[in-house]
C-alpha positions in Angstrom: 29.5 23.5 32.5 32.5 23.2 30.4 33.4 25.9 27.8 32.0 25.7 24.8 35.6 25.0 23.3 36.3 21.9 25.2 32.4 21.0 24.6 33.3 20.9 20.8 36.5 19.0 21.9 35.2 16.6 23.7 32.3 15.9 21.1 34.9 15.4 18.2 37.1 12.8 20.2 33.9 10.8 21.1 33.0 10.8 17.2 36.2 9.4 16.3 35.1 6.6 18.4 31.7 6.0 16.6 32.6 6.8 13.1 36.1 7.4 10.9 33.5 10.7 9.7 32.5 12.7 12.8 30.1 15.4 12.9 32.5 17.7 12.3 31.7 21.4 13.5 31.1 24.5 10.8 34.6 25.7 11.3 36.4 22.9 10.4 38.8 23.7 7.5 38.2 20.8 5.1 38.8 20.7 1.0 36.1 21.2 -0.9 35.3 19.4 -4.2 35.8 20.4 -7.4 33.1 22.2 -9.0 32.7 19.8 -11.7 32.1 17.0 -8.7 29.2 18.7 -7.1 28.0 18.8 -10.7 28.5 15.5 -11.3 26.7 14.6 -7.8 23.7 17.1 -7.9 23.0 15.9 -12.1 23.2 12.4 -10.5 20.7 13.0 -7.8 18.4 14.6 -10.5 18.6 11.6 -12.9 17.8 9.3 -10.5 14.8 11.1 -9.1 13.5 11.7 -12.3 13.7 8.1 -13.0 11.5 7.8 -9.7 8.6 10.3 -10.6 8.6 8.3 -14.1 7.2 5.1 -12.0 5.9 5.8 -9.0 3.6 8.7 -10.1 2.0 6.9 -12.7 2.3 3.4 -11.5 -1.3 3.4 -10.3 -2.6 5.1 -13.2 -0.8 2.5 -15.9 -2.0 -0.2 -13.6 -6.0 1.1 -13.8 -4.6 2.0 -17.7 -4.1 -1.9 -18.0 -7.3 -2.8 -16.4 -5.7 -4.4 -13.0 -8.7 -4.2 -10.3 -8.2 -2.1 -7.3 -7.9 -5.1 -5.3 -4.7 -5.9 -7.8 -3.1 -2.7 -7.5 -3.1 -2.7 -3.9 -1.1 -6.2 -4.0 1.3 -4.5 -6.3 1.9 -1.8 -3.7 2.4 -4.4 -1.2 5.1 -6.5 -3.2 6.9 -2.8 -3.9 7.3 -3.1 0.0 7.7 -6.7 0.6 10.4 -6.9 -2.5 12.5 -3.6 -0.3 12.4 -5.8 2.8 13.6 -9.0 1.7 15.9 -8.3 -1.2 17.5 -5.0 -0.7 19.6 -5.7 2.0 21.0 -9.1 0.3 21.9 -7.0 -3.0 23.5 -4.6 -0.8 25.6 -7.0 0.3 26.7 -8.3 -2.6 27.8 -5.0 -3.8 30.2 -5.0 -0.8 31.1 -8.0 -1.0 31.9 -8.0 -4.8 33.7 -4.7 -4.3 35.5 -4.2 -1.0 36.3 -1.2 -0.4 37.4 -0.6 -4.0 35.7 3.0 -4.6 35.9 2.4 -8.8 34.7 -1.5 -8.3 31.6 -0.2 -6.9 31.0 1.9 -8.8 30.9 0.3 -12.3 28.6 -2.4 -10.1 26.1 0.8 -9.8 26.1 1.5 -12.8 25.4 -1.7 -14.2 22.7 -2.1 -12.1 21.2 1.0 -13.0 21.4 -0.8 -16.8 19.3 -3.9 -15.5 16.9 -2.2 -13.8 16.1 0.0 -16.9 15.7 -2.9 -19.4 13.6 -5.0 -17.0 11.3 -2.2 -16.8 10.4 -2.4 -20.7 9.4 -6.1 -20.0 6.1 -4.3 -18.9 5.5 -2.6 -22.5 6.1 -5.8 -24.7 5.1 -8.4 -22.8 3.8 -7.9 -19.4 0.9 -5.9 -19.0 -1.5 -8.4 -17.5 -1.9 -9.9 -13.3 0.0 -12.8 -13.6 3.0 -14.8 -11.2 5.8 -13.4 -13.8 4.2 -10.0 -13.7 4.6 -9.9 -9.3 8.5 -11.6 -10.0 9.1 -9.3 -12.6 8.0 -6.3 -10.3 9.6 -7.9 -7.0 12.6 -7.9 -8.9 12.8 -4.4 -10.7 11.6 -3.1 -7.0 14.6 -5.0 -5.2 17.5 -3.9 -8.1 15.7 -0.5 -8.0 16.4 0.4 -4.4 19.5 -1.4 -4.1 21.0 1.4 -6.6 19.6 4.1 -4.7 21.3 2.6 -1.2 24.2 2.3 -3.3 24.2 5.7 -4.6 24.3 6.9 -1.2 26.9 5.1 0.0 29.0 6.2 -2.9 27.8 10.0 -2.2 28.8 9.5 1.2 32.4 8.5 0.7 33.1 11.2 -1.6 31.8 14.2 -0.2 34.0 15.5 2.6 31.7 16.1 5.0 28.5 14.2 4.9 26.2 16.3 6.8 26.6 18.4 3.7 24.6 15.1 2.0 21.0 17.6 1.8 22.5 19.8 -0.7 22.8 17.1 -3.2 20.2 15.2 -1.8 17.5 18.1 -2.4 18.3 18.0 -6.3 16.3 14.4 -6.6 13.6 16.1 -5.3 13.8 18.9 -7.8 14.0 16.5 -10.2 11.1 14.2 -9.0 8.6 17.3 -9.3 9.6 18.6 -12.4 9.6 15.4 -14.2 6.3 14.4 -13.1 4.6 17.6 -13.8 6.4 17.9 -17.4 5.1 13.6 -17.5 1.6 14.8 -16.5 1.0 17.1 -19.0 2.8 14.9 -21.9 0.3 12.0 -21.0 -3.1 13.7 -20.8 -2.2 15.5 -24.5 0.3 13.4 -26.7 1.2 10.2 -25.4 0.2 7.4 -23.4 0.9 6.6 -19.9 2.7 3.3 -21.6 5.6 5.6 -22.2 6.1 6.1 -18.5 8.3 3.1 -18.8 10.6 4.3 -21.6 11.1 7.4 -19.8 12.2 5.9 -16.9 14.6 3.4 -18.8 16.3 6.4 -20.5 16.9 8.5 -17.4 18.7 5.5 -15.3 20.6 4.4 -18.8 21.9 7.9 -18.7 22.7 7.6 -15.2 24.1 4.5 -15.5 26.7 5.6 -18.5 27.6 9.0 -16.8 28.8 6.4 -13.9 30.2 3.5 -16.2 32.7 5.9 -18.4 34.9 7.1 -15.7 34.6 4.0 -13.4 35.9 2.0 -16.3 38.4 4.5 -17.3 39.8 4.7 -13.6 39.6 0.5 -13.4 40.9 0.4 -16.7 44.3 3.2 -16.7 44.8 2.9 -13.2 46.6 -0.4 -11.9 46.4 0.6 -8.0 42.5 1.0 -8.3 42.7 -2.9 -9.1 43.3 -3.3 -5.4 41.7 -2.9 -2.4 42.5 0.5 -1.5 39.6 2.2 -0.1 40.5 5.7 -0.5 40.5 5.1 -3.9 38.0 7.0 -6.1 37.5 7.0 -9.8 39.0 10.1 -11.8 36.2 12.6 -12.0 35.2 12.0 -8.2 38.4 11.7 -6.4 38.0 11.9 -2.4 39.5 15.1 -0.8 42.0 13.9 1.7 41.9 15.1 5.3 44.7 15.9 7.6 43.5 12.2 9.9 43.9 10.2 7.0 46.7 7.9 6.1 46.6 6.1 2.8 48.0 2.5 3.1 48.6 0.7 -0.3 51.2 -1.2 0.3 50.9 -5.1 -1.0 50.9 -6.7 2.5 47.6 -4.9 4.2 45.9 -5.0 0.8 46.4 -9.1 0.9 45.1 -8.7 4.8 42.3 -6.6 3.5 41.3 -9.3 1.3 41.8 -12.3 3.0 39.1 -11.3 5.8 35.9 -13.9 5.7 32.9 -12.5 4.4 31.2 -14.1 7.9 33.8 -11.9 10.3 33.0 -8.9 8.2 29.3 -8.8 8.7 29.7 -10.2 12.3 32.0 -7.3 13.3 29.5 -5.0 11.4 26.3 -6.7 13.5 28.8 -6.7 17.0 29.4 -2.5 16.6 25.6 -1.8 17.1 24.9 -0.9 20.8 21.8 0.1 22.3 22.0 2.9 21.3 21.8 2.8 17.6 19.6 0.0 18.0 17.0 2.4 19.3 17.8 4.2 16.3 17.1 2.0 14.1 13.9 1.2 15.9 12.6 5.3 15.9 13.3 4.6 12.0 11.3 1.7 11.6 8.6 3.6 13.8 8.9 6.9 11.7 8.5 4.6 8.4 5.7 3.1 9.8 4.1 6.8 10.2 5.1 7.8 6.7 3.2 4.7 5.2 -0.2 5.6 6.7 0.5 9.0 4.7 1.8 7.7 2.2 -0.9 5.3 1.3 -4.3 6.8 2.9 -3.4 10.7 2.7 -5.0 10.7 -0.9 -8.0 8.4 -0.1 -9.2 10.7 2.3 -9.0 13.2 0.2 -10.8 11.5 -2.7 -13.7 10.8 -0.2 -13.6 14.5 -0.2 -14.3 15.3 -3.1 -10.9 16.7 -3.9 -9.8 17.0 -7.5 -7.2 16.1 -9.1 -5.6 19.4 -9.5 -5.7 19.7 -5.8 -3.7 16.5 -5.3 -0.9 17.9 -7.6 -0.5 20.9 -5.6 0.0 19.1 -3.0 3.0 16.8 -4.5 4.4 20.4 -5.6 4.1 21.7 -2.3 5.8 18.6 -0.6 8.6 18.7 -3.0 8.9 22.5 -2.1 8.9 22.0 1.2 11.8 19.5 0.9 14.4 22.2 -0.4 14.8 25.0 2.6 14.6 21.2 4.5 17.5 19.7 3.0 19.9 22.3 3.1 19.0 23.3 7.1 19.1 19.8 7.9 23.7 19.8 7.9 22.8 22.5 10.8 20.4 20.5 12.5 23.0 17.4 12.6 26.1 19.5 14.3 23.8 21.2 16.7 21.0 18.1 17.6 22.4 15.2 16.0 20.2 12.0 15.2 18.3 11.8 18.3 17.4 15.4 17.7 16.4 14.8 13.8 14.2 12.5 15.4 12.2 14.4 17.8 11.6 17.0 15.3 10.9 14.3 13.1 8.0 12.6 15.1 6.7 16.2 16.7 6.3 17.2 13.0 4.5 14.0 12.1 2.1 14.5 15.3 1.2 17.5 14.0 0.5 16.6 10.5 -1.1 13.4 11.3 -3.4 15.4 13.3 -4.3 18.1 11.0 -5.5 15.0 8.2 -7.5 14.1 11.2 -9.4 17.3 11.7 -10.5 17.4 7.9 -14.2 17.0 7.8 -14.2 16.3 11.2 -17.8 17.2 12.6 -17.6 20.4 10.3 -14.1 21.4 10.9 -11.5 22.1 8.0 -14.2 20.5 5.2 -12.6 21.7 1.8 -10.0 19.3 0.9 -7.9 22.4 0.2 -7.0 22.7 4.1 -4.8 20.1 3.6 -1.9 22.2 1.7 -0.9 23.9 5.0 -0.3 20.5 6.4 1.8 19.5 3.3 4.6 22.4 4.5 5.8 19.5 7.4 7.0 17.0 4.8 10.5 18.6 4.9 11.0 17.7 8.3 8.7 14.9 8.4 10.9 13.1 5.1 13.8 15.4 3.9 15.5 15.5 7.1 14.6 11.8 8.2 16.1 10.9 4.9 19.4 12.9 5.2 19.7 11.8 8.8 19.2 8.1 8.3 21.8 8.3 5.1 24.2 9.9 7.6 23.9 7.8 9.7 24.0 4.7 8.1 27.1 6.1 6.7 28.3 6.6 10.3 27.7 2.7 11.2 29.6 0.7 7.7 32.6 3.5 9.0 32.8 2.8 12.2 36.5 2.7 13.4 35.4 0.2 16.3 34.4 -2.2 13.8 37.5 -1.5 11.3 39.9 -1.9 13.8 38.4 -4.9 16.0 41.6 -6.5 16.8 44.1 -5.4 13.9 44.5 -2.1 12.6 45.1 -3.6 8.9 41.1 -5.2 9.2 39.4 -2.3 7.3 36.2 -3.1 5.1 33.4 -1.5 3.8 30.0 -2.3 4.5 28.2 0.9 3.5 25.8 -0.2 0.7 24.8 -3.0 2.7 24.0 -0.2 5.5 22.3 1.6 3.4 20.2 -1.2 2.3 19.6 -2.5 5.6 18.0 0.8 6.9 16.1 1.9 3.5 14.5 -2.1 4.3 13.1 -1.1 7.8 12.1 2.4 6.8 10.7 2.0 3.5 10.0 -2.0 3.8 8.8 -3.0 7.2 8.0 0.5 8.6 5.9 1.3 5.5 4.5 -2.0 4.6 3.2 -2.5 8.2 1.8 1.0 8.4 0.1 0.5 5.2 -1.1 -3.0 6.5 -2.5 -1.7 10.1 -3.5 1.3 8.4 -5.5 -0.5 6.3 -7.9 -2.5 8.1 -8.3 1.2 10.8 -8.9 2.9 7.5 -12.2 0.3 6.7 -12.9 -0.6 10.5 -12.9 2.7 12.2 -12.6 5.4 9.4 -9.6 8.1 8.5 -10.2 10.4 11.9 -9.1 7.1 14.3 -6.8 6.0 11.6 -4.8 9.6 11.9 -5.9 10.4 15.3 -5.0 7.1 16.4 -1.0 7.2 14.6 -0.4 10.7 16.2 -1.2 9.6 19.3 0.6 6.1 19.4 3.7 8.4 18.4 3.4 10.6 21.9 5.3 8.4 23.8 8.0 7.9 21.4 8.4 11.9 21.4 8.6 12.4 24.8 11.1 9.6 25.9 13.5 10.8 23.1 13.1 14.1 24.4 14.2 13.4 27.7 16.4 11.5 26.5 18.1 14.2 24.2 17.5 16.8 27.0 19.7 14.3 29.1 22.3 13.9 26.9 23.3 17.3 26.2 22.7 18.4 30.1 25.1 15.5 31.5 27.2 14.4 28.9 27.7 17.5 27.1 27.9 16.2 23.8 26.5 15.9 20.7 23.6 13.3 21.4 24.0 11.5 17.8 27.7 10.5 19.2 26.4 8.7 22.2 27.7 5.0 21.5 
């Protein structure tokens, strides 16, 4: 075996291959952020998941609030999922395509989007509170513009944090914010105010977000002439990028009119050309973990109901998720320098195995019948969504930077395509993966009952686990490197 030093070696100079941001090891001496950055990220984060518990906690209960029929509310979960597939990854695109790799420029686009997004929702209040084919555009739309911002807030996180396997610890603060909200929302609507309000809430957190994006992206568009150009190092005032030792800033007027005059068409070729094999096995374990998540995601609280569980009982078990998700977010920087993706992923679909087993022993001939046996179960969701989440953010980070793709045939052909990756992956995990598993799940769930349904997920997942376990085992035996650099 080599030494552990020319391991490390070896591993860095084949990331610089796959991605202009490598894993980079502990060590590495990199410049931190300001303080008032991190701030500016984690309140961010916290915003925008509070904006998220403001809808999808209560969506089903306005829906019932409203009088939509089950039968109604179970189409609008499906357009949530159908609208992610087919429409975030086009928005994405646009934002790239509308701002280069102007930092600034995509900024203010987020922003503004964040703006839309919270005015459509008050549509529902004054005039659309009934099943109708406005109502499903209306909610195809918000859905789309919705998770386009979030794929685009990553992308933006992403370029400005130095390292990105450090994207938990921001990351987690959404989560904190998702669990607080919701409780604080929970008790607000059973004693003062109606559920109706969900939706102004939920326009004045992603207005606030919006503005605390728009001031200094105008400001920096505005004051600063070079940020009117295509420079991609480029951030706005508040979050300006660290540089590293490997960078070199070009913004000179001749690569900027290079960087410009590249086709939109070669752009998102070279972006589809750069994914091997390898990622696209990836990108298939993602769509397969999604798929996993929506049978949760969708029957986990059916069972319980059947149960007898109370309503009480299915809190805790949001506030035990969310709990769970902290500790997971900040180990999961660790877990991508030692395991890297493929290794995310076989914790990842071991931890599902297991809790997609445990739902299946509840009330099973007499075993685990109080509904309470689920909480232990709950504890997985870190690893089973926290570091699947990180991990797919990283690396769909790792594929719009990919220097193989910026420097195809001309080192002055640099581009950004990160909100589109974003968007592109967030479609198969939370758009096909979910939608199908919520689909297939479905008809088990009335056929065969939730014991196959669970049963049957866990053990479809086996042989993904073991071939991506051999396959990792490989990789670090042979190749000794970091599997998630294998490209």
């Amino acid at each position: 075996r080599l030494p552990r030093t020319a391991t490390l070696s070896r591993a860095i100079m084949k990331a610089t291959h796959y991605s202009s941001t490598p894993v980079l090891p502990s060590n590495r001496d990199i410049t931190t952020l300001p303080w008032i950055t991190r701030v500016f990220l984690c309140a961010s984060q916290f915003l925008y998941g509070s904006a998220n518990a403001c809808y999808y906690s209560f969506l089903s209960i306005w829906l019932s609030f409203n009088a939509f029929t089950y039968t109604q509310i179970g189409y609008v979960r499906g357009l949530n999922q159908l609208s992610v597939l087919l429409f975030v990854p086009p928005i994405c695109m646009l934002i790239d395509a509308l701002s280069g790799t102007n930092q600034p420029k995509r900024q203010c686009i987020f922003s503004l989007l964040c703006f839309a997004v919270a005015f459509g929702r008050l549509s529902f209040i004054f005039w659309l509170d009934s099943w109708s084919a406005l109502f499903c555009a209306v909610i195809v739309l918000t859905i789309a513009v919705q998770e386009s911002t979030n794929s685009a807030m990553d992308s933006i996180v992403l370029s400005i944090i130095p390292d990105p396997n450090t994207y938990g610890r921001y990351r987690l603060w959404a989560g904190f914010g998702w669990g607080l909200i919701a409780f604080l929302l929970g008790l607000i609507f059973d004693r003062w105010l109606s559920v109706d309000y969900m939706h102004y809430f939920f326009a004045a957190f992603m207005t606030l977000l919006g503005a605390i994006w728009f001031v200094p992206s105008m400001k920096d568009l505005c004051c600063n002439p070079l940020n009117n150009k295509s420079d991609g190092y480029k951030s706005s005032l508040l979050m300006r990028r660290p540089k590293r030792k490997t960078m070199t800033i070009n913004i000179n007027a001749k690569e900027n009119n290079l960087q410009n005059n590249i086709s939109f068409c070669r752009k998102l070729c070279l972006f589809m050309q750069q994914i091997t094999a390898f990622k696209l096995q990836l990108i298939f374990s993602i769509f397969i973990l999604g798929a996993a998540f929506g049978v949760i995601n969708t029957f986990l609280f059916l069972r319980l109901q059947e149960m007898g569980a109370s309503t009480l009982l299915m809190g805790m078990t949001l506030v035990v998720t969310i709990c769970s998700e902290f500790p997971a977010f900040l180990a999961v920087e660790h877990a991508l320098r030692r395991i890297g993706d493929l290794g995310i992923i076989c914790v990842g679909l071991l931890a599902y195995m297991l809790r997609l087993s445990w739902y299946g022993c509840l009330g099973l001939h007499g075993m685990l019948d109080n509904p309470w046996y689920v909480l232990p179960a709950e504890l997985l969701h870190g690893l089973t969504f926290a570091w699947i989440k990180a991990s797919l953010a990283v690396f769909a980070h790792r594929l719009s930077n990919n220097d193989q793709m910026n420097a195809d045939d001309d080192e002055d052909e640099q581009f950004d395509w990160s909100s589109f990756s974003q968007g592109l992956l967030s479609a198969i995990f939370n758009g096909l993966g979910q939608g199908l598993g919520g689909i297939v799940g479905g008809i088990v769930f009335d056929r065969y009952g939730p014991h196959w349904l669970f049963f049957g997920t866990a053990l479809l997942l086996l042989p993904f686990f073991v071939i991506h376990c051999i396959q990792f085992c490989c990789c670090r035996r042979k190749i000794h490197i970091i599997p998630a650099d294998v490209a």
